[in-house]
N, C-alpha and C positions, 0 to 999 in steps of 0.2 A: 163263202165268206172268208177269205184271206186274212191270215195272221201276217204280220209283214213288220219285222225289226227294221226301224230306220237307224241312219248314224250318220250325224252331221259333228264333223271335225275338219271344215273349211275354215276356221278362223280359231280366235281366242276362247269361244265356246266350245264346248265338250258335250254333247246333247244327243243322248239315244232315247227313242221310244218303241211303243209297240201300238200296231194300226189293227184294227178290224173291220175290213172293208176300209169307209172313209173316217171311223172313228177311232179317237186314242184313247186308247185305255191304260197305257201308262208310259209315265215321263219321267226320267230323269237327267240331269243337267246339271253341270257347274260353269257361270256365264261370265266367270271370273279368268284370268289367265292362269291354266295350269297344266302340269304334265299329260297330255293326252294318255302318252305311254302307259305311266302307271294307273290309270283313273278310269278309261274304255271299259273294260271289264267286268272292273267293279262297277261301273254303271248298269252294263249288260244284266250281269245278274241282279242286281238291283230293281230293274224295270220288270225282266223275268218270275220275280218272288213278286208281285206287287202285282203284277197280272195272271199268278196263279200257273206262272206256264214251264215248259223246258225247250230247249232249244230244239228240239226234235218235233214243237210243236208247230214250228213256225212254215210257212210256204215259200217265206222267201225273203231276201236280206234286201234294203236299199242303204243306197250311200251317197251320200253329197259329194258330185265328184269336181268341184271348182268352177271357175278359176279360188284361190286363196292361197294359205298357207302350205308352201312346198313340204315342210316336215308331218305337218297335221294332216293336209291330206293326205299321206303315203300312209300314213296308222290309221287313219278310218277306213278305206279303200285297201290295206290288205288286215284289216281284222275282217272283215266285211268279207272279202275273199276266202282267208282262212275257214269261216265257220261252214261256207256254200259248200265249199271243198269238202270239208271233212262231212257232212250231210246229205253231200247230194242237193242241196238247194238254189234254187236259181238268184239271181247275183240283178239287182236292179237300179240303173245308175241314174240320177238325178240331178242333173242342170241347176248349180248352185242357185247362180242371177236369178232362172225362171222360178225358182220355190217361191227366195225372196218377193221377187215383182208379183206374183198372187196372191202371196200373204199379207204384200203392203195394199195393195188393192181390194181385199177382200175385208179388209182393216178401215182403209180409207173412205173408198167409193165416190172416191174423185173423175170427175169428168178432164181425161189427165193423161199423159205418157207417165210409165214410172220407169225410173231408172234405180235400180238397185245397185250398191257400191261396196266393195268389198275393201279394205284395209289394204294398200299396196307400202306402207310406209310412208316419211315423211309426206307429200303432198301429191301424192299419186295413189291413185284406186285402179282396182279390175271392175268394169263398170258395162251394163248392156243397155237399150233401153228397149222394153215392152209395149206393146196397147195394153189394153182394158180385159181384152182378151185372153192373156199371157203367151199373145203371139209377138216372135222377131222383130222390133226395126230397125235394131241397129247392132250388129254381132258386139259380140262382147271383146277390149281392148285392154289392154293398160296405157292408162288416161294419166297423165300433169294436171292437176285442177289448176283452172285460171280465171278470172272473173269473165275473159269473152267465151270461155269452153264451150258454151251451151246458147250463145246469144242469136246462131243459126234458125235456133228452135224459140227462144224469148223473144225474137224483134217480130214474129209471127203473132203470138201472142198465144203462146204455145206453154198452159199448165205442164211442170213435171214436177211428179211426186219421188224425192229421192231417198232412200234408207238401206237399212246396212251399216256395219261398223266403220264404213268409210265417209258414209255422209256427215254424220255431225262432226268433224275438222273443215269439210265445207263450207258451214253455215257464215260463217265471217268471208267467206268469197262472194259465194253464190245468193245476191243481195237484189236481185230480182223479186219483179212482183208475180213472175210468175212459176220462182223457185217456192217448193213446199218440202219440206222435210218430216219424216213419218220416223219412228224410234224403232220399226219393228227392224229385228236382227235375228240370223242364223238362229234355226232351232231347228231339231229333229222331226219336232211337231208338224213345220211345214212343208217338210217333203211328202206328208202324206196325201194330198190328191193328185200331184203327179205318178208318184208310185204306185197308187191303186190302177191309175190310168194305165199306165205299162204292163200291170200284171195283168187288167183285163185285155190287153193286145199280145201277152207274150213279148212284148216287146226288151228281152233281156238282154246282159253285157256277152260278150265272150269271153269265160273264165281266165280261159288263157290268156289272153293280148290286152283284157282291157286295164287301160293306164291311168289315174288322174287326169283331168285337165289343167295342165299350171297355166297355160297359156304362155310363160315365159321361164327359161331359170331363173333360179335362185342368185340373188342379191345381183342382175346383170336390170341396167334401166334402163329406157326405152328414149328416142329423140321427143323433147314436148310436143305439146300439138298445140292449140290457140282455137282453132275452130270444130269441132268434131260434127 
């Protein structure tokens, strides 16, 4: 029965919790924009006293490793690091988009592609799209929104479920009947059935070499696209 600290600091969310097995047993989160810096911690222990536990209890850390925010990720992904380190604990990395795309799915239960969308600024997201499954079909990019971006997939007649802190700047775009827009966003909470999944595979980071995923630097943008 795995104790398992999540940390999700891909976006403007700040969200740690603690899992047992597939369940949470305690959350805390500020979903407001704030200093990750100074707040991680004090969330850590936070979640810690509220589940009765110490860091020494835990089996093992996950972390939201992107695409998102360049700064946020680097303080979720080496606090996350830090603790493994000084413990001995194994270090478990989670695919930002796929938590997203299962939690909107598991939310929704749309017969649907979901595409989760991450805040790239002004009118660009880091975006991937899933099945139903919370399998691959489309790797994940830094995306221009444009009203034809997804029309590949809409002139088929092709439901997608989009959410994430990047969708709703969409919604005045994406004016299809077969665009749906879903509110769920980043939370620590939803990395927890991917990361039970890793821990019953062993399937952990390597402490040494493993890096965020930004997918791209910081403040450098990408040529538009029209059709993806």
């Amino acid at each position: 029965m795995p104790l398992i600290l999540q940390i999700e600091t891909a976006t403007d969310v700040c969200s740690i919790c603690i899992s047992q097995n597939e369940e949470l047993i305690a959350l805390q989160e500020i979903t407001q924009f704030s200093d990750h810096a100074s707040k991680i911690t004090l969330l850590i222990e936070a979640c810690l006293q509220q589940a009765n536990l110490t860091l020494k209890d835990l089996d093992a850390v996950a972390v939201s490793q992107g695409p998102g925010s360049y700064t946020a990720l680097r303080i979720g992904v080496s606090t996350a690091k830090g603790i493994c380190y000084a413990l001995n604990k194994p270090l478990i990395a989670v695919d930002t988009l796929q938590a997203l795309a299962l939690a909107t799915f598991q939310t929704e239960q749309k017969d649907a592609l979901y595409c989760p969308m991450i805040d790239a600024r002004r009118m660009e997201v880091y975006c991937a799209i899933f099945d139903q499954d919370s399998q691959l079909i489309k790797e994940a990019t830094a995306l221009k929104i444009e009203e034809t971006t997804f029309d590949n997939y809409f002139t088929k007649g092709q439901n997608i479920v989009f959410s994430g802190n990047g969708a709703e700047k969409c919604k005045a775009i994406l004016t299809s009947e077969f665009a749906h827009f879903s509110p769920i966003v980043c939370s620590a909470k939803h990395l927890i059935p991917l990361a039970f999944q890793a821990f019953q595979n062993e399937h952990f980071a390597d402490l040494a070499y493993f890096e965020p995923f930004y997918l791209k630097p910081p403040n450098i943008t990408t040529p538009k696209k029209n059709i993806w």
